[in-house]
MDAnalysis code that builds the backbone (N, CA, C; Angstrom):
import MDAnalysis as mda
import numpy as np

u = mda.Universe.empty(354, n_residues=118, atom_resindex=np.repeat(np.arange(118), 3), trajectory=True)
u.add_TopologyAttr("name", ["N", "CA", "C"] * 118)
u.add_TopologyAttr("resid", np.arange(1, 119))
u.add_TopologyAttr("resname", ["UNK", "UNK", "UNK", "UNK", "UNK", "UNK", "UNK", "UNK", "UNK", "UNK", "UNK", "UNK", "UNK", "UNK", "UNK", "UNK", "UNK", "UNK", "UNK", "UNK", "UNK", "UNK", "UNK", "UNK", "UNK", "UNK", "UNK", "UNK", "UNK", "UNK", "UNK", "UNK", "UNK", "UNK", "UNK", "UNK", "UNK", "UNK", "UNK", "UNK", "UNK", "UNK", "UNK", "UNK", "UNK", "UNK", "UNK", "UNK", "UNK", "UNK", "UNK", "UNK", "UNK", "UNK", "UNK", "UNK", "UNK", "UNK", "UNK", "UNK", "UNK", "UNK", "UNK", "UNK", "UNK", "UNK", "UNK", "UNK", "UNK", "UNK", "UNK", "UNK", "UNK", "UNK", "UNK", "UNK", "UNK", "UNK", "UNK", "UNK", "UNK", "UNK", "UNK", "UNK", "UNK", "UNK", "UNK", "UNK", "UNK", "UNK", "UNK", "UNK", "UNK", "UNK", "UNK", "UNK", "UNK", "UNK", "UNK", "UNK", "UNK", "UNK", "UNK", "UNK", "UNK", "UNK", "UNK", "UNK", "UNK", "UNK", "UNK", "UNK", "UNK", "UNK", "UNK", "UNK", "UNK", "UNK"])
u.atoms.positions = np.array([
    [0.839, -1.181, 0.000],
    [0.000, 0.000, 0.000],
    [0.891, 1.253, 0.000],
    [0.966, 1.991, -1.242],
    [1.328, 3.181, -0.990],
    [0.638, 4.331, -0.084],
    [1.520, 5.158, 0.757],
    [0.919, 6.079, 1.824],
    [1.115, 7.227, 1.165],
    [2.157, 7.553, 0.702],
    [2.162, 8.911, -0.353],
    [3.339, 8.970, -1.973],
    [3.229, 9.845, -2.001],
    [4.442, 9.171, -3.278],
    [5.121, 11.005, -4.116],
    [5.779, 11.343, -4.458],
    [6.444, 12.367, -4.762],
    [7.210, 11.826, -6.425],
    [8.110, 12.887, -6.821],
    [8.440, 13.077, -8.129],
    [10.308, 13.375, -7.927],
    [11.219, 12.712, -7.890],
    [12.806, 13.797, -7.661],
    [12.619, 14.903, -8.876],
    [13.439, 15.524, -8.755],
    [13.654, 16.824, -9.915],
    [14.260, 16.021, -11.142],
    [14.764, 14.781, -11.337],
    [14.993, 13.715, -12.548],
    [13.097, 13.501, -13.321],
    [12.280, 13.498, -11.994],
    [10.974, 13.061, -13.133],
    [10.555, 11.586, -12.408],
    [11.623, 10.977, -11.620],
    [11.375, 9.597, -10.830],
    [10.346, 9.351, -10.057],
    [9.385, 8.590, -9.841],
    [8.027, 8.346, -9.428],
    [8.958, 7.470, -8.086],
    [8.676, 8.132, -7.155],
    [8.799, 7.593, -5.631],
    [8.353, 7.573, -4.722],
    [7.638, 6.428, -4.821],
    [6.561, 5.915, -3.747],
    [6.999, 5.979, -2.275],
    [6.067, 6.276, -1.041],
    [6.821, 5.498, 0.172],
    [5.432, 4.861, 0.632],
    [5.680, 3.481, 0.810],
    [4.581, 2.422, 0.915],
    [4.759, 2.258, 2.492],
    [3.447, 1.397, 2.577],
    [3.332, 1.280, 4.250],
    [4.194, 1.031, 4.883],
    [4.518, -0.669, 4.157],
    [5.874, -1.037, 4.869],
    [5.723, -2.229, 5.474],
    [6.749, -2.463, 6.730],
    [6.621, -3.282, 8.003],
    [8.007, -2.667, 8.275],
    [8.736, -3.897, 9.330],
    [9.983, -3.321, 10.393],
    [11.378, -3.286, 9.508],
    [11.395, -3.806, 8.177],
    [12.386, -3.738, 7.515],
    [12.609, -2.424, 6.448],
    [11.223, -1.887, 5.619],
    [11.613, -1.223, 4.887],
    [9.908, -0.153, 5.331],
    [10.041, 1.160, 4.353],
    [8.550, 1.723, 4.559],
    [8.364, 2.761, 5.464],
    [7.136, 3.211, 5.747],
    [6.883, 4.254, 7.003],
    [7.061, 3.138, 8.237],
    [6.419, 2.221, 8.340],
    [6.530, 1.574, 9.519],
    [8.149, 1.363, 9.771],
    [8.843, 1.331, 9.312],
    [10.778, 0.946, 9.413],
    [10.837, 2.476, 10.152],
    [10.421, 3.461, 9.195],
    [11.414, 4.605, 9.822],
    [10.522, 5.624, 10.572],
    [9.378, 5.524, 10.861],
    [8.349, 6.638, 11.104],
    [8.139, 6.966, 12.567],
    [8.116, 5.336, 13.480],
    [8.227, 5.634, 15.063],
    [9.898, 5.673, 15.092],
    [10.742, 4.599, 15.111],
    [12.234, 4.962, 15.756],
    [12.830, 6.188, 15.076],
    [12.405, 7.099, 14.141],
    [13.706, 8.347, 13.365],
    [12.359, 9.196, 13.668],
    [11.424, 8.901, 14.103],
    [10.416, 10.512, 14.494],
    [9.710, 11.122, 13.499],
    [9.604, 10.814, 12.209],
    [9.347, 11.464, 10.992],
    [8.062, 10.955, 11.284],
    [6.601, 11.582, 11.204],
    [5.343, 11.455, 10.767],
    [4.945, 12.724, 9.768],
    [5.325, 13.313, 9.288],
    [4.819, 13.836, 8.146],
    [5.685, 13.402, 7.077],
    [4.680, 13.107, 6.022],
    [4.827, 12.764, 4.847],
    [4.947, 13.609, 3.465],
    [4.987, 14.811, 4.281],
    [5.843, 16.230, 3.622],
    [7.082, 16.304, 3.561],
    [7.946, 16.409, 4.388],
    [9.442, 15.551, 5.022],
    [9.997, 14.987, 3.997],
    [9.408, 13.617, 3.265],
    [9.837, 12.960, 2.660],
    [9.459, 13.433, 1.383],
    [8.415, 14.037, 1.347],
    [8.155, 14.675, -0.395],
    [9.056, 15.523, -0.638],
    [9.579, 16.798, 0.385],
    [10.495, 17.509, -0.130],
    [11.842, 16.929, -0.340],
    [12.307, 15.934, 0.885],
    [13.963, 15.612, 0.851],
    [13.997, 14.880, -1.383],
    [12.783, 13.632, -1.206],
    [13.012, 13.142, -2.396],
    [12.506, 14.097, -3.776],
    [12.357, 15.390, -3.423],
    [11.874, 16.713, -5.072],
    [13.308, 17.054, -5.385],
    [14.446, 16.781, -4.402],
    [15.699, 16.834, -5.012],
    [16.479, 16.311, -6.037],
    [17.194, 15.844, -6.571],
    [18.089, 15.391, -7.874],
    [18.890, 14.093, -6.484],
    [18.900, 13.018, -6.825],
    [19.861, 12.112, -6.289],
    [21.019, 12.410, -5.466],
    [21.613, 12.236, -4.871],
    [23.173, 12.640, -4.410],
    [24.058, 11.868, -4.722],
    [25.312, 12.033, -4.767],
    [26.166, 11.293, -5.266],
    [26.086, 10.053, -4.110],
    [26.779, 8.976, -4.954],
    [26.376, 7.731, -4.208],
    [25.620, 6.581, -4.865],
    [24.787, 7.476, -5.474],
    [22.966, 7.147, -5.841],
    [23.661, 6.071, -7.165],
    [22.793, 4.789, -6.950],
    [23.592, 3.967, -8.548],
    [21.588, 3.596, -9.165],
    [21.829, 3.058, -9.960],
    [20.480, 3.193, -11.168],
    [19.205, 2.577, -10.230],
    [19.287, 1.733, -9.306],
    [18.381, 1.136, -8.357],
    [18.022, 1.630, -6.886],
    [19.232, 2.165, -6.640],
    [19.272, 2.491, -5.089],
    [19.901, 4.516, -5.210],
    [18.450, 5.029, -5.002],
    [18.519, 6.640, -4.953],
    [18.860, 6.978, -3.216],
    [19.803, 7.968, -2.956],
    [19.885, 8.737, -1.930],
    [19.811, 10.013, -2.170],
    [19.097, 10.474, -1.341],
    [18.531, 11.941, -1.196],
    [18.394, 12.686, 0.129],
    [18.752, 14.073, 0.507],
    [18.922, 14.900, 0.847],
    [18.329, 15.889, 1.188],
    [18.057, 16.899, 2.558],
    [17.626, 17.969, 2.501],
    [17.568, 18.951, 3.616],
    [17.681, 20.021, 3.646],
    [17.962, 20.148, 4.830],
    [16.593, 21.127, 5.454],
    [15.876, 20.880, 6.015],
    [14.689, 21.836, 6.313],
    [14.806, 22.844, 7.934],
    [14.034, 23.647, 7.059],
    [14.208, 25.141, 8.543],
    [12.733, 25.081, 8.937],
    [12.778, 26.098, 9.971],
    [11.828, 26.093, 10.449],
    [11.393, 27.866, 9.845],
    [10.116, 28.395, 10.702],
    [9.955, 29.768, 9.691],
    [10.976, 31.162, 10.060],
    [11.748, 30.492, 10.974],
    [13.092, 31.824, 11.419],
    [14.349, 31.716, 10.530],
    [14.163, 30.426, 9.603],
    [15.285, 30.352, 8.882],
    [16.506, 28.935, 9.255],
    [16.061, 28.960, 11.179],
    [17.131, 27.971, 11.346],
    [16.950, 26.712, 11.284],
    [17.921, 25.877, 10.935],
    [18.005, 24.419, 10.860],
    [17.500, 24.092, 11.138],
    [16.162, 23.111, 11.147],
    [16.087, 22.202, 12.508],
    [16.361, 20.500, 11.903],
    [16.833, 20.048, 10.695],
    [17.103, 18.713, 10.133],
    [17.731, 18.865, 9.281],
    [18.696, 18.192, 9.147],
    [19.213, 17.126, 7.279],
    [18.953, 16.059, 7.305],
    [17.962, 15.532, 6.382],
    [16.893, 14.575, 6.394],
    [17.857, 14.095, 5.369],
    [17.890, 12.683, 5.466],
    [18.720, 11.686, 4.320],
    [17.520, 10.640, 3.911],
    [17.177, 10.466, 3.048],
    [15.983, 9.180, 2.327],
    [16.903, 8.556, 1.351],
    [16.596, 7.128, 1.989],
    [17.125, 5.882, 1.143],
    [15.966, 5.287, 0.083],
    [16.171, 5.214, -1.148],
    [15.343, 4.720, -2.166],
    [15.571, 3.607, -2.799],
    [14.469, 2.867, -3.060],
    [14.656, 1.105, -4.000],
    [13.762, 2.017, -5.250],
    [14.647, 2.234, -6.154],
    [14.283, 1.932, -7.139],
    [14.272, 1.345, -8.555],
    [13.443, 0.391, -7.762],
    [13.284, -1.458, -9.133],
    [12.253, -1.854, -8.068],
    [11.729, -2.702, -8.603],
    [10.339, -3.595, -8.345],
    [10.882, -4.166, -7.417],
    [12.390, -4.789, -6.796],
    [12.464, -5.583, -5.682],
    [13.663, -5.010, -4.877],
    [13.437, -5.542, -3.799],
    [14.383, -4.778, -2.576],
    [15.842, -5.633, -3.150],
    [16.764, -4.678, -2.662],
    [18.445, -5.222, -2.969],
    [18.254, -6.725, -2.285],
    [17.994, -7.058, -1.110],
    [18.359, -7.951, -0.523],
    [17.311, -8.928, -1.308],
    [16.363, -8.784, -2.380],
    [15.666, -10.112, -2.917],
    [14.123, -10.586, -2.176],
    [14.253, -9.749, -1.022],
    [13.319, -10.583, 0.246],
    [11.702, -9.813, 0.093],
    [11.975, -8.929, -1.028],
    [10.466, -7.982, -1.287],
    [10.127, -7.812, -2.603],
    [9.503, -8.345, -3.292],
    [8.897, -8.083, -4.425],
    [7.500, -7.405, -4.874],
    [7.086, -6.663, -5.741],
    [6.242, -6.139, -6.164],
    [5.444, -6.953, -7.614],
    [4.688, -7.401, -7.383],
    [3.613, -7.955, -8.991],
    [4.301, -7.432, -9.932],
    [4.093, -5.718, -10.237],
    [4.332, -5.181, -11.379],
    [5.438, -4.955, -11.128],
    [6.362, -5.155, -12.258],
    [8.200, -5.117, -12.706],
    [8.111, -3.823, -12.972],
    [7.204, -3.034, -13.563],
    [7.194, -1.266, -13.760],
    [7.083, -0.510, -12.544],
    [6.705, -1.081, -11.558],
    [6.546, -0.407, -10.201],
    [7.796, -0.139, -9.207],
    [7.716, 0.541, -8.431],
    [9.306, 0.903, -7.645],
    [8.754, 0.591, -6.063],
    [9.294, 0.163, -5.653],
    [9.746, -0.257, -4.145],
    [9.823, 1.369, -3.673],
    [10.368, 1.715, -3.488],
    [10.693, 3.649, -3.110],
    [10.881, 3.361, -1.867],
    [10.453, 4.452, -1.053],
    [10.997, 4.675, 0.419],
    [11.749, 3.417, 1.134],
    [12.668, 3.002, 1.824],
    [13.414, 2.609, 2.262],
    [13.576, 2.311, 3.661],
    [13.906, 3.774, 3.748],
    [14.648, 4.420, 5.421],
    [14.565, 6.274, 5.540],
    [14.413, 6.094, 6.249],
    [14.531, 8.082, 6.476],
    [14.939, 8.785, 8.026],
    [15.978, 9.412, 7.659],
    [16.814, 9.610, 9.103],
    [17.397, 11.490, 9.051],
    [17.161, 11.579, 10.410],
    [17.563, 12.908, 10.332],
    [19.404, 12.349, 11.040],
    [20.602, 13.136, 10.004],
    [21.561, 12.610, 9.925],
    [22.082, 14.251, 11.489],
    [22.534, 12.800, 12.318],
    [23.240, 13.544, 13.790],
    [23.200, 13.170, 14.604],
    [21.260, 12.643, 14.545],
    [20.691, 12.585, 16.094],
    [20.038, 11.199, 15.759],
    [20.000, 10.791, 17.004],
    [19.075, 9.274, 17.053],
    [17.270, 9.508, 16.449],
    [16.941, 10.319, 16.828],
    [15.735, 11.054, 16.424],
    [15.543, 11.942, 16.234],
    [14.535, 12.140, 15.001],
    [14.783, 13.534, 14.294],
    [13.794, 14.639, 15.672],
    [13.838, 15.700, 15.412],
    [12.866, 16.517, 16.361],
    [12.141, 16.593, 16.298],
    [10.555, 17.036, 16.949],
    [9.089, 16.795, 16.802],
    [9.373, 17.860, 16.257],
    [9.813, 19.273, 16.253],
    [9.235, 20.409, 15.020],
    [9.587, 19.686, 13.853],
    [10.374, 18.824, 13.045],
    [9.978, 18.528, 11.976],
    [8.977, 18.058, 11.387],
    [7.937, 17.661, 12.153],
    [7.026, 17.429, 11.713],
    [5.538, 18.376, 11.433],
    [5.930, 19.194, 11.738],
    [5.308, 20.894, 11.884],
    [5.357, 21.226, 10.481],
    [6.398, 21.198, 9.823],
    [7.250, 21.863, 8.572],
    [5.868, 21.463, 7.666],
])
């Protein structure tokens, strides 16, 4: 079940599906603090970061709050191909993307509740 889904600035259709404890909102949504699904639309409207190879997108972002200052650099891990690297998740349709991954605010064990404000 997809929960929401966004576009990178490439044009890439990236889903982030429900999930369970390995990949999805359920993987990263209670332990990294992220419940908005804005968060993840903006980090993945970016262009890939280096790293990124034809299946597996990483993405970036750093969001403020309305004074300007920091409050995250949000990192999102992406599957995109119909099956997870490790083999253990498949999708019916071979045209469809796996997408969301993991999502972590890069520093802290948990990202901050104002990010989810944003």
């Amino acid at each position: 079940m997809v929960k929401s889904a966004g576009h990178d600035a490439d044009g890439r259709y990236i889903p982030t599906r429900q999930g369970n404890r390995a990949f999805g909102w359920v993987h990263f949504s209670g332990p990294h603090n992220i419940h908005s699904s804005k968060v993840i639309k903006v980090a993945v409207s970016e262009h890939p970061e280096r790293g990124s190879t034809t299946t597996r997108k990483l993405y970036g972002a750093v969001l403020y709050d309305r004074l300007g200052i920091i409050l995250a650099r949000v990192k999102v891990v992406a599957q995109y191909h119909w099956e997870t690297a490790d083999h253990k998740y498949k999708l019916a349709d071979r045209d469809d993307k796996i997408g969301v991954i993991t999502a972590y605010c890069q520093g802290v064990n948990k990202c901050p509740d104002a990010l989810n404000r944003v």
